[in-house]
N, CA, C and O of each residue as an XYZ file, in Angstrom:
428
protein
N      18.107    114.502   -116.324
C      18.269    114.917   -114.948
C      18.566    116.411   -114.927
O      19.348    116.906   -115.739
N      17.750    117.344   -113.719
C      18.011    118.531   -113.318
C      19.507    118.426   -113.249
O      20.112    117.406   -112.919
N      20.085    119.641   -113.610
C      21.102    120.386   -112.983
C      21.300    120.682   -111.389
O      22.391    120.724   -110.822
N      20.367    120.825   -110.946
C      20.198    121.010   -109.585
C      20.468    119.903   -108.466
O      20.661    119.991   -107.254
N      20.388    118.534   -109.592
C      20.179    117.650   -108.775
C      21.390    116.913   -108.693
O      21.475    116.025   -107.845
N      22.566    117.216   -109.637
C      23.681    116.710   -109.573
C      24.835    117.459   -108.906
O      25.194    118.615   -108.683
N      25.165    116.398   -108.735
C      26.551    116.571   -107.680
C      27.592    117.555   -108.105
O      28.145    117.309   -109.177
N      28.029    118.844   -107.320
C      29.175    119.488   -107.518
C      30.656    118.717   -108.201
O      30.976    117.643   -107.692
N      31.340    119.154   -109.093
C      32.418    119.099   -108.827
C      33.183    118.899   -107.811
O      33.775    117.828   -107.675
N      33.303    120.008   -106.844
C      33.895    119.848   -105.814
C      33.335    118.360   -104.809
O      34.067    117.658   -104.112
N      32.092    118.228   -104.985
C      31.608    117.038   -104.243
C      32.050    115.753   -104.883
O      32.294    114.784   -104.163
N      32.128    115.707   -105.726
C      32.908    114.723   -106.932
C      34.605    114.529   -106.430
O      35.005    113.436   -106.030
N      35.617    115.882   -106.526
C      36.737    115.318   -106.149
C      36.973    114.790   -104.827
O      37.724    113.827   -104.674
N      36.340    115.396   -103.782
C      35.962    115.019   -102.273
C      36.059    113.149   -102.597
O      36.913    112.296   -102.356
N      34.787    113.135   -103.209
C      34.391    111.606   -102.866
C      35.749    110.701   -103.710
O      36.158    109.626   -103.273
N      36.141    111.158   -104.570
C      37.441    110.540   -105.979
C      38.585    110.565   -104.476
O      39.171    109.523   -104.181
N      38.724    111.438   -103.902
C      39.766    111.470   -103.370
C      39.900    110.183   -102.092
O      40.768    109.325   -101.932
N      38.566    110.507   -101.261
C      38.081    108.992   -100.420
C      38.077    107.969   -100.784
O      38.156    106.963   -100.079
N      37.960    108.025   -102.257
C      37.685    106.512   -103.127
C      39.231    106.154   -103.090
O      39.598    105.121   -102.530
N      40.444    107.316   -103.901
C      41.538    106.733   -104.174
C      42.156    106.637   -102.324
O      43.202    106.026   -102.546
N      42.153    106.708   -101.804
C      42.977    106.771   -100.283
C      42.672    105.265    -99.808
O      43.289    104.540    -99.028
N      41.190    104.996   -100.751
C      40.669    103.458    -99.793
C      41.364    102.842   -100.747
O      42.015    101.975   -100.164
N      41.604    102.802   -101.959
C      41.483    101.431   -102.710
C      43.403    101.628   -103.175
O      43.821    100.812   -103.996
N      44.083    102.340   -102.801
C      45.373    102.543   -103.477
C      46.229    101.835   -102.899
O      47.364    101.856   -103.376
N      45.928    100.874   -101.535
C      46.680     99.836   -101.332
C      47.033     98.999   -102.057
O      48.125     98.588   -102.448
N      45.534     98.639   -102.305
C      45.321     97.644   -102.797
C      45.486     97.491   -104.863
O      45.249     96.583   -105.660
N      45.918     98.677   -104.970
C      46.499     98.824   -107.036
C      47.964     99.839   -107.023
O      48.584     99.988   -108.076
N      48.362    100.405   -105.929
C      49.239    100.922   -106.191
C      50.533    100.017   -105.676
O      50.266     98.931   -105.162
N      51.899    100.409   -105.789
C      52.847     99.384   -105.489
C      53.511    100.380   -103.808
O      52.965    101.432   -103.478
N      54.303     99.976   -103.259
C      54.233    100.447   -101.867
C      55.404    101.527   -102.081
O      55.736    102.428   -101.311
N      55.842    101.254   -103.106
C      56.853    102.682   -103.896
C      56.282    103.754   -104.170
O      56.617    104.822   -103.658
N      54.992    103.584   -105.327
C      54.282    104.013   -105.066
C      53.121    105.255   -104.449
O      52.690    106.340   -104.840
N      52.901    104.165   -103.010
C      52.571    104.443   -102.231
C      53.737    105.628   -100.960
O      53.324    106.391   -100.087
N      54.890    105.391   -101.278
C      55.554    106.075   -100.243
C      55.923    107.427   -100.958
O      56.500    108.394   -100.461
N      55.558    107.304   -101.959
C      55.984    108.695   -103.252
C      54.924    109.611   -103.032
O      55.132    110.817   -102.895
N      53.372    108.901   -102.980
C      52.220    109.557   -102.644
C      52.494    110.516   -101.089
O      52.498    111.642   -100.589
N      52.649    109.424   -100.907
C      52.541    110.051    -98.739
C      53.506    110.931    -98.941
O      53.139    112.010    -98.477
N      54.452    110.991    -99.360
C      56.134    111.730    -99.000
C      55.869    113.201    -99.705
O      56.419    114.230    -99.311
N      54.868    113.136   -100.896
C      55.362    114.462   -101.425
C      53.750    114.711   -101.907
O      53.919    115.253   -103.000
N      52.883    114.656   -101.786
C      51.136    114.716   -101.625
C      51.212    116.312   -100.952
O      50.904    117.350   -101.539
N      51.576    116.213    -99.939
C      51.448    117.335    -99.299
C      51.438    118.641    -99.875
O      50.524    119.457    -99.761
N      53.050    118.869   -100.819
C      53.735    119.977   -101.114
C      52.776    119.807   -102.409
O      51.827    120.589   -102.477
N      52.983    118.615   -103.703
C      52.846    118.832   -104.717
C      51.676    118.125   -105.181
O      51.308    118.213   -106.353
N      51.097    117.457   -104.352
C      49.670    116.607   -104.570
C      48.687    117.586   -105.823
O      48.876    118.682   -106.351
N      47.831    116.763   -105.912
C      46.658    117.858   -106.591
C      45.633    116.187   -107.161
O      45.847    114.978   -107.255
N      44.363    117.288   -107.434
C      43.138    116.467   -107.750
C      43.105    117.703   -108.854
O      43.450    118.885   -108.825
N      42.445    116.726   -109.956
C      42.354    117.748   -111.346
C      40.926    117.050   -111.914
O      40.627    115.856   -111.904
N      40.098    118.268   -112.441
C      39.088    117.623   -112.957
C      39.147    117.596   -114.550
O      40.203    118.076   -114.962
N      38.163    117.096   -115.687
C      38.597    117.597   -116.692
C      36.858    117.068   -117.698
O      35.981    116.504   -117.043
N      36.694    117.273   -118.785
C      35.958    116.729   -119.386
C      36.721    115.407   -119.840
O      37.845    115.438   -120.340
N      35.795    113.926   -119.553
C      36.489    112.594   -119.902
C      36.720    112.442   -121.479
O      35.998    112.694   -122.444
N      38.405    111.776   -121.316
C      38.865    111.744   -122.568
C      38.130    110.846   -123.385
O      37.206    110.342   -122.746
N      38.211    110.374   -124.821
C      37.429    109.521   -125.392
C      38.092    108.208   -125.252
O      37.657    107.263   -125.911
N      39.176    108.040   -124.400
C      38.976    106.513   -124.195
C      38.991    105.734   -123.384
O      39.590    104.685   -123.145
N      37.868    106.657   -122.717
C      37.253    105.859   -121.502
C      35.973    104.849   -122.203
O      35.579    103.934   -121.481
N      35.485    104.964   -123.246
C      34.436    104.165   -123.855
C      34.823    102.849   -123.865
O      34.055    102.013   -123.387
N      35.737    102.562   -124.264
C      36.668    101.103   -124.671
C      36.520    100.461   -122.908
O      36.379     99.245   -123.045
N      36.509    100.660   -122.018
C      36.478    100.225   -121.107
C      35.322    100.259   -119.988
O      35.232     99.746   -118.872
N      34.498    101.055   -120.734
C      32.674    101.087   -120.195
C      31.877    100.122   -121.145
O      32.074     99.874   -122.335
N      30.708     99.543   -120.087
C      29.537     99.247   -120.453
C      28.310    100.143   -120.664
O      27.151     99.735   -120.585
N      28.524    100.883   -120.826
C      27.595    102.067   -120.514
C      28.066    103.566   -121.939
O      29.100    103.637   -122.602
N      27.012    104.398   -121.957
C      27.342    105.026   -122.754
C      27.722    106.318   -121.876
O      27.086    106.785   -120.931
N      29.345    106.930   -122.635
C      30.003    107.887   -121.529
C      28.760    109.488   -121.917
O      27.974    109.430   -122.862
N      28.818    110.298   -121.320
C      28.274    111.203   -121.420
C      28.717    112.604   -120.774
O      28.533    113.002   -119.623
N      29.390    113.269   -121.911
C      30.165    113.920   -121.272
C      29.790    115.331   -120.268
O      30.558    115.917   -119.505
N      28.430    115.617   -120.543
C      27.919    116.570   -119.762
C      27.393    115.675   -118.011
O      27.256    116.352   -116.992
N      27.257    114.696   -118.018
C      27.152    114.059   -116.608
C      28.331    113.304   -115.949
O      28.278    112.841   -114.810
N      29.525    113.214   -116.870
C      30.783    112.398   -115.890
C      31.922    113.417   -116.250
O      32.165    114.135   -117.220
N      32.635    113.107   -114.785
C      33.920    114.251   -114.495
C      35.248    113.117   -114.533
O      35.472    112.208   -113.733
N      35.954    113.478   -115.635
C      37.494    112.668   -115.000
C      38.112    113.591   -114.228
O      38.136    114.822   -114.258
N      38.586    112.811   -113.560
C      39.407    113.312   -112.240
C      40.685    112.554   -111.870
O      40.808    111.504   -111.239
N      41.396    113.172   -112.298
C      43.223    113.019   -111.862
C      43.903    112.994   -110.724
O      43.877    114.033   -110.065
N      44.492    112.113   -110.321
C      45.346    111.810   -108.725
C      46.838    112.001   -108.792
O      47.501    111.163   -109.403
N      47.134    112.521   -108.501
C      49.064    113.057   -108.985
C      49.447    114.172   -108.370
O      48.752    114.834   -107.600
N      50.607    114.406   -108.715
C      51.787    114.942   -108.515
C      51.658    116.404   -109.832
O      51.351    116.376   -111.023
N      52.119    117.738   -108.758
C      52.596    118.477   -110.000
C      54.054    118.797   -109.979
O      55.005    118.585   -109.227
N      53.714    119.728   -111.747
C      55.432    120.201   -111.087
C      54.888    121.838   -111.105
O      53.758    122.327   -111.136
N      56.374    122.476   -111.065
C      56.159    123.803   -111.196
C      55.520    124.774   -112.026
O      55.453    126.000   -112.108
N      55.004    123.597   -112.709
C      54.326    124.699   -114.126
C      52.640    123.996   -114.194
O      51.835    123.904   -115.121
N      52.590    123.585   -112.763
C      50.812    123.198   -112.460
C      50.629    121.804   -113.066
O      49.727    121.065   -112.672
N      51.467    121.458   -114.002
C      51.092    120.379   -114.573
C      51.204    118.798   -113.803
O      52.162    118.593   -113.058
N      50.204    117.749   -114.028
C      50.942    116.761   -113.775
C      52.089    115.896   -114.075
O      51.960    115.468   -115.222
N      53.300    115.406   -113.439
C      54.337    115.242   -113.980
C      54.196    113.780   -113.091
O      55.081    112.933   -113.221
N      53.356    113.604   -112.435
C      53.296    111.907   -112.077
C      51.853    111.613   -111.754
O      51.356    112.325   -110.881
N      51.204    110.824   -112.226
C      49.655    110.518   -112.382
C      49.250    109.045   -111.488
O      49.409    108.069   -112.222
N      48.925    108.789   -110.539
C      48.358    108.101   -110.111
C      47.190    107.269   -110.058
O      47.223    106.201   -109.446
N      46.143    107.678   -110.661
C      45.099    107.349   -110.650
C      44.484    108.285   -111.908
O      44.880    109.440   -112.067
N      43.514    107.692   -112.753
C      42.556    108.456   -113.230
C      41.346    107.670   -113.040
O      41.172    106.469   -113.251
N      40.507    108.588   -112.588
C      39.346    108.003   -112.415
C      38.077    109.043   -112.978
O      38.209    110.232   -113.270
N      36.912    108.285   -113.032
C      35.332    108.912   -114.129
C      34.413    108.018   -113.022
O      34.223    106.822   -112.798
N      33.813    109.714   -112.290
C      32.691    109.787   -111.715
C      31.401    110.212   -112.557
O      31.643    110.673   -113.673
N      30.221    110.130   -112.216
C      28.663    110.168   -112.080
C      28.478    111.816   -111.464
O      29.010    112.116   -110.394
N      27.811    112.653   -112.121
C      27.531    113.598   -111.094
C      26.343    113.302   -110.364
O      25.928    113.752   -109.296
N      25.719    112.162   -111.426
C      24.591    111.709   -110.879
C      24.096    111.232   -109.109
O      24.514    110.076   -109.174
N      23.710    111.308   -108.139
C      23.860    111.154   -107.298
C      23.472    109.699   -106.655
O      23.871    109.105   -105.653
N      22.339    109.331   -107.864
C      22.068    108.116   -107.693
C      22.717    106.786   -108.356
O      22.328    105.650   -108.086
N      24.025    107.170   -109.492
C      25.307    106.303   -110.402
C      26.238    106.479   -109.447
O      26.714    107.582   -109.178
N      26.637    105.105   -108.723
C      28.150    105.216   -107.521
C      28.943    104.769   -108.317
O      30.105    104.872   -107.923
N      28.825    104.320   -109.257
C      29.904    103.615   -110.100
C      31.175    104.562   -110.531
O      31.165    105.693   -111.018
N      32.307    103.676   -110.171
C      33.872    104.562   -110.222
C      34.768    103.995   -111.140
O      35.385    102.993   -110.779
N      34.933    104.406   -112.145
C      36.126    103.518   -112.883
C      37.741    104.294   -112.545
O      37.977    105.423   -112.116
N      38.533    103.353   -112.875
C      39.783    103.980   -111.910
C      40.516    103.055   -113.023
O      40.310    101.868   -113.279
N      41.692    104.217   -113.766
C      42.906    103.038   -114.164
C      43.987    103.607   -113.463
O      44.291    104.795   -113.568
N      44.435    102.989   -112.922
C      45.927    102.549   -111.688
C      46.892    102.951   -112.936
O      46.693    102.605   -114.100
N      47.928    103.712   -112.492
C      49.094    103.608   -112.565
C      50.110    102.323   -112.418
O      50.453    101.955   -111.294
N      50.520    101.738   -113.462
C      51.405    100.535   -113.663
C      52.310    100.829   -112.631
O      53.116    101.755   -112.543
N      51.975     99.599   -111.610
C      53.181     99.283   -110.746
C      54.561     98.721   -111.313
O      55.495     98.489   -110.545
């Protein structure tokens, strides 16, 4: 696949971010959930990264690291870093792969 034809980054955390807002009822715990809402604002962040290697163990598919973005749901602290992780999830830049894997944060 062209370069041209795949999806931004930025279009990637956009959609990661719609994805986690819909489905975090339903995997996160309502603690959680009130930790997200309460402090998202100030210290929220979406992080992209090249996917770690053990996302394989949990695909059917072969990962490829020049076409999928992990992307991080959390909390920072003062030194940019994440210091509470919510979600990691591995998008497709592909436009035509919707497929989202997501591991939840242990309630």
């Amino acid at each position: 696949m062209q370069a041209e034809h795949l999806l931004s980054v930025d279009e990637l955390l956009d959609n990661a971010y719609e994805i986690f807002l819909e489905l975090a009822s339903d995997n996160l715990s309502q603690e959680q959930i009130a930790c997200f809402n309460a402090e998202f604002e100030e210290r929220g962040a979406l992080g992209d990264s090249t996917p770690e290697e053990d996302w394989q163990e949990y695909l059917d598919f072969e990962l490829d690291p020049a076409l999928h973005v992990e992307i991080c749901v959390g909390l920072v602290g003062e030194d940019e870093e994440f210091d509470r992780l919510f979600a990691r999830m591995l998008l497709s830049r592909d436009p035509d792969d919707r497929r989202c894997q997501i591991q939840w944060q242990e309630r």
